[in-house]
N, C-alpha and C positions, 0 to 999 in steps of 0.2 A: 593175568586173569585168574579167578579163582571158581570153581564151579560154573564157568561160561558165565559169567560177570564182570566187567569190567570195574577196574580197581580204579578209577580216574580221579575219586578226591581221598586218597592217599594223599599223605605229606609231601609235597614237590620239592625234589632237590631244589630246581631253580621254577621261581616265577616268570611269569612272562615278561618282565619287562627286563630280567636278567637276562633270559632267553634271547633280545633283540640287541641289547648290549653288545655281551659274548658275538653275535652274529654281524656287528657291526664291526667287529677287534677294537671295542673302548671302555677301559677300565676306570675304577676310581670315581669323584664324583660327577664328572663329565657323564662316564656312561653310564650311571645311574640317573642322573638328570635326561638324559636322552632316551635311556629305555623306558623310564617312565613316560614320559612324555609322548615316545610312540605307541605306547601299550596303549594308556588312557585312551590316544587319538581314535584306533583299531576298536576298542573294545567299547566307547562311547557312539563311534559311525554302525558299528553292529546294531546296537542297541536301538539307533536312532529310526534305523532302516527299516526294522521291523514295525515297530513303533509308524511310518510312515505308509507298510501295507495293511494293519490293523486300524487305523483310526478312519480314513477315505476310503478304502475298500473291506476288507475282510469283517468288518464291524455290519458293515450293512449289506452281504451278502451270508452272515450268518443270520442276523435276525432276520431275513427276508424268507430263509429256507426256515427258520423256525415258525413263521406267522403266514406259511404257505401263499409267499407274496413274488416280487420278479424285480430285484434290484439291478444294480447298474448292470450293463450290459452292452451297451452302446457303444460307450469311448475305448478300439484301442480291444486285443482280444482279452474275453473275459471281462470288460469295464476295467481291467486294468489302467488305464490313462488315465481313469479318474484322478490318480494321486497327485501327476502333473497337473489335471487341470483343476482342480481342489487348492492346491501350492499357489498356481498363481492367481485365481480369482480370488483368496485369502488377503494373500498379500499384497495383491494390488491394491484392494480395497481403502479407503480414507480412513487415516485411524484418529477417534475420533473423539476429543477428552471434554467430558462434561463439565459443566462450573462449579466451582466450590470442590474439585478433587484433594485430596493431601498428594501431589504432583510427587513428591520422591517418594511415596510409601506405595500410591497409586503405579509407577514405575516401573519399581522391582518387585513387587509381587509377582509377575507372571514369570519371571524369571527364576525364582527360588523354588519356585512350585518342579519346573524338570531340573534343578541344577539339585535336588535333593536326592531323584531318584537315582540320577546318574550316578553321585556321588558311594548311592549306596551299593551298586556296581560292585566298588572297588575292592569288596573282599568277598565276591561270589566267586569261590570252585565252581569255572564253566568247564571243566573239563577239558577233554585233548580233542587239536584239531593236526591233524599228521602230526607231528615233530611237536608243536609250541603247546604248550599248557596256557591255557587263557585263564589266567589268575593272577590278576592285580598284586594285590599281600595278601597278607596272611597274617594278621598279629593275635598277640595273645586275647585280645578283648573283642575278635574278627564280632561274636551275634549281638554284641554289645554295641557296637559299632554301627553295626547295620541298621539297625533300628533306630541310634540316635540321628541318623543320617535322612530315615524315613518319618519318622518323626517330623522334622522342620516343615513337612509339607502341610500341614495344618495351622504353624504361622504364613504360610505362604495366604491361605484361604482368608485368613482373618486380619491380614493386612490388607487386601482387597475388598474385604467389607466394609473394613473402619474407614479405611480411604478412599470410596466411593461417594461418599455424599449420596447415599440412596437407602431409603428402609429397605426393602428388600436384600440388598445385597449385605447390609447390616446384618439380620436376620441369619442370612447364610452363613455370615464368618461364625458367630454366637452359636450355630447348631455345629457345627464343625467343631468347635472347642468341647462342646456336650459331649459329641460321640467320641472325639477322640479321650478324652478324660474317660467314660464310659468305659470303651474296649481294647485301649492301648494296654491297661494294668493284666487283663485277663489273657489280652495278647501275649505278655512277657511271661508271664509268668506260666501257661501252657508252654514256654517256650524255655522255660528254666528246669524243666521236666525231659527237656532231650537235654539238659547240662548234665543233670543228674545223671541218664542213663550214660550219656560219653563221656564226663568226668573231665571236659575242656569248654571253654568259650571257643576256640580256636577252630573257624570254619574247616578247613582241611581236615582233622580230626573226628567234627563230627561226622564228614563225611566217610572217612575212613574204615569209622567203628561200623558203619551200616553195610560195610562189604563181606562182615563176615557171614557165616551160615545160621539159617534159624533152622528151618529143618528141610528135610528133603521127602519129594514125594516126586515117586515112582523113576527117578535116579535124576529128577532136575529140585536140583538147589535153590532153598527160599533166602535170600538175602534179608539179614536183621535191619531191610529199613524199619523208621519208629513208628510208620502209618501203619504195619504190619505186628508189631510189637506192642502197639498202646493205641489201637485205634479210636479210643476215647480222646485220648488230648489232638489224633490229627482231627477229628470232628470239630473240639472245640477252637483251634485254632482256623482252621477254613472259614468257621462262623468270622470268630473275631478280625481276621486278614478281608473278608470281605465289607467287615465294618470300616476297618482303618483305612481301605483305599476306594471306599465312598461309590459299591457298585452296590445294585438293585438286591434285596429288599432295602439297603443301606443307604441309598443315594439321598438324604434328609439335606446335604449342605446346601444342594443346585435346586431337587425337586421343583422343575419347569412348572407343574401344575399346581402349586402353588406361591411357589415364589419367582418365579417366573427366572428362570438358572441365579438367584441368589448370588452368591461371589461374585461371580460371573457376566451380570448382568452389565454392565456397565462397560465391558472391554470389545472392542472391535479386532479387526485386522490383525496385524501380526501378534499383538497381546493375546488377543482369543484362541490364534493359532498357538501359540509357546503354552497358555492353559492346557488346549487341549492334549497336546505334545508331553504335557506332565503328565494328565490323569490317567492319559495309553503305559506310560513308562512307568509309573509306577506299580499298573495292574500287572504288569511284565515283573517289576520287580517282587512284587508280594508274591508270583507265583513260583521267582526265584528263591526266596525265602523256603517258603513251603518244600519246592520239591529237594534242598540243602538238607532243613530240617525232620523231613520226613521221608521222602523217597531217594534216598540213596545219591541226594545231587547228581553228578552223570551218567554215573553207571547206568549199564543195560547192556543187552548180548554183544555179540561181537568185540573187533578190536578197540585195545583204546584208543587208537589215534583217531575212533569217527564217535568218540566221550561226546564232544563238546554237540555231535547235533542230536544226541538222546537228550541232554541241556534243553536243547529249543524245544524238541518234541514235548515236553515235562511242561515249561510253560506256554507256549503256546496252547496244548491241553487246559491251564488252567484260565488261560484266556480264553477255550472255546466258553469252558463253564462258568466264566461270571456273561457272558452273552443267552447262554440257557438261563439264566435267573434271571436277565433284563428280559425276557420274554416270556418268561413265566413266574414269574413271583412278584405279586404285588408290594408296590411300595410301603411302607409300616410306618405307623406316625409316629412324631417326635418322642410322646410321651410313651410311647409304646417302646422304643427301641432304647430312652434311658435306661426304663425298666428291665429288659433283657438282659441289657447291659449290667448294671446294680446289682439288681436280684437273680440275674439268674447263671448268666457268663460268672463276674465276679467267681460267687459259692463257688460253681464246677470248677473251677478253675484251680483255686485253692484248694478242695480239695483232689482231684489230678495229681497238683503236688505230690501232696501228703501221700498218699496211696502209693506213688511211685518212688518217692525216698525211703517208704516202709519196705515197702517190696524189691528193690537194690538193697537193702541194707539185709533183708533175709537171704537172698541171691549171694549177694558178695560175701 
């Protein structure tokens, strides 16, 4: 600990999956195959988990308390059962392929859509949980990584468009490629402005730099996360991370009231479910991003072995907040949200940059 902060994305002797290795006595490439294997398994059912109290319940028990309504409540305490009975009336359901599909493209898309988020996982510093470091790697090119991972979910959308045999779902995939082209560039590059200040790609790192001290008042310590240090580029990036994981003012790909869920439209039963199973995991993921990027990844008081659930609290906070924008911020139309995007993301973005490589270069 440094100043009652926990130190949690420090560079980790061992990773997690070295950590299950070592604890199984298997060396070599066996128990690298195997710690892998068990980590992913651990660190994918966490994910999923969450993902499963968010999308059936926690989704529609915040907008309900936002729009002074009275949601589930019935099934199971708290409407908690819902998730069960959500699960199987999902799945049960006939799933159900329209004529004229492109049948293998129709397919796999709903599958690519969560096997991206998941994927992107793999080099979040989640911090300590007792004893294990829950972190995947760590390689040198970790936010580079991340994002080409997250990234793929926007062919996910537009291979379900094209292979629908539907205008509208057409439509959807086509605004998807818009926005993503739009706010994916403004995304990176707000995001080459924490490279700058921590001087690595390598997630552990940038977690690292953000443990030290910025200043102190009245004898408790401000930790240099970069939401604290440059609160301009975390703005612009919240903007642009709410673009890329397609939630409200942003939600242009599905927009029900016009296109009636667009990509989307055309998928029943368990395809619908695996959609929906993406677009939770990745709003998990974008707020992993964020709080990596910007809030100090796990840090927060206490010891580090309870790191890994200031982790949760960080996005699940950024899950409450894209639910406060589906409830309160109107939708914004296509050609409205190019434009943000273009003219106005774009600019600030660059220059962010600029501003911040001036200013490290005066500093250093």
């Amino acid at each position: 600990m440094t100043g009652g902060v926990v130190t949690a994305g420090a560079v980790p002797a061992q990773l997690f999956p070295e950590q299950i290795a070592n604890l199984l006595g298997l060396s070599g490439l066996a128990g690298q195959l195997v710690g892998a294997a068990i980590a992913a398994f651990v660190v994918g059912n966490i994910m999923l988990a969450m993902t499963g109290v968010a999308g059936p319940w926690a989704k529609r028990k915040i907008t309900a308390a936002f729009t002074d309504r009275i949601a589930v409540n019935r099934i199971g305490p708290f409407g908690l059962f819902i998730i069960v009975a959500d699960a199987v009336r999902l799945l049960s359901k006939e799933l159900i392929v329209p004529e004229g599909v492109d049948r293998p493209t129709w397919d796999l898309a709903p599958i690519v859509l969560p096997a991206s988020a998941l994927l992107g996982f793999a080099v979040i510093p989640m911090g300590h949980l007792g004893p294990f470091n829950i972190h995947l790697a760590d390689p040198e090119s970790g936010l580079a990584v991340v994002f080409a991972f997250a990234s793929i979910a926007s062919l996910s959308l537009v291979m379900a468009g094209r292979a629908s045999n539907n205008k509208y779902s057409l439509l959807g995939g086509l605004r998807a490629v818009a926005q993503n082209l739009a706010y994916e560039i403004p995304l990176i590059v707000t995001a080459m402005s924490v490279v700058v200040f921590a001087g690595s790609l390598r997630m552990g790192e940038i977690v690292a730099v953000q443990q030290e001290t910025l200043f102190t008042v009245a004898g408790i310590a401000v930790p240099s996360w970069y939401a604290f240090v440059n609160p301009f580029a975390f703005l612009l990036f919240l903007v642009a991370n709410m673009a890329e994981i397609g939630r409200n003012p942003f939600d242009i790909p599905e927009a029900p009231t016009e296109i009636i869920a667009g990509y989307q439209t055309e998928y029943s039963s368990v395809y619908f479910v695996l959609f929906y199973l993406g677009e939770f995991l990745h709003v998990f993921l974008g707020g992993a991003i964020l709080a990596t990027a910007f809030l100090g990844g796990a840090a927060g008081p206490g010891p580090e072995s309870i790191s890994f659930i200031w982790f949760v609290v960080k996005i699940w906070a950024f899950f409450l907040f894209t639910q406060w924008c589906r409830s309160a911020l109107p939708r914004v139309r296509i050609d409205q949200l190019i434009e943000i995007g273009w003219k106005g993301m774009l600019v600030l973005s660059f220059a962010n940059l600029v501003l911040t490589a001036v200013l490290v270069g005066v500093i250093v």
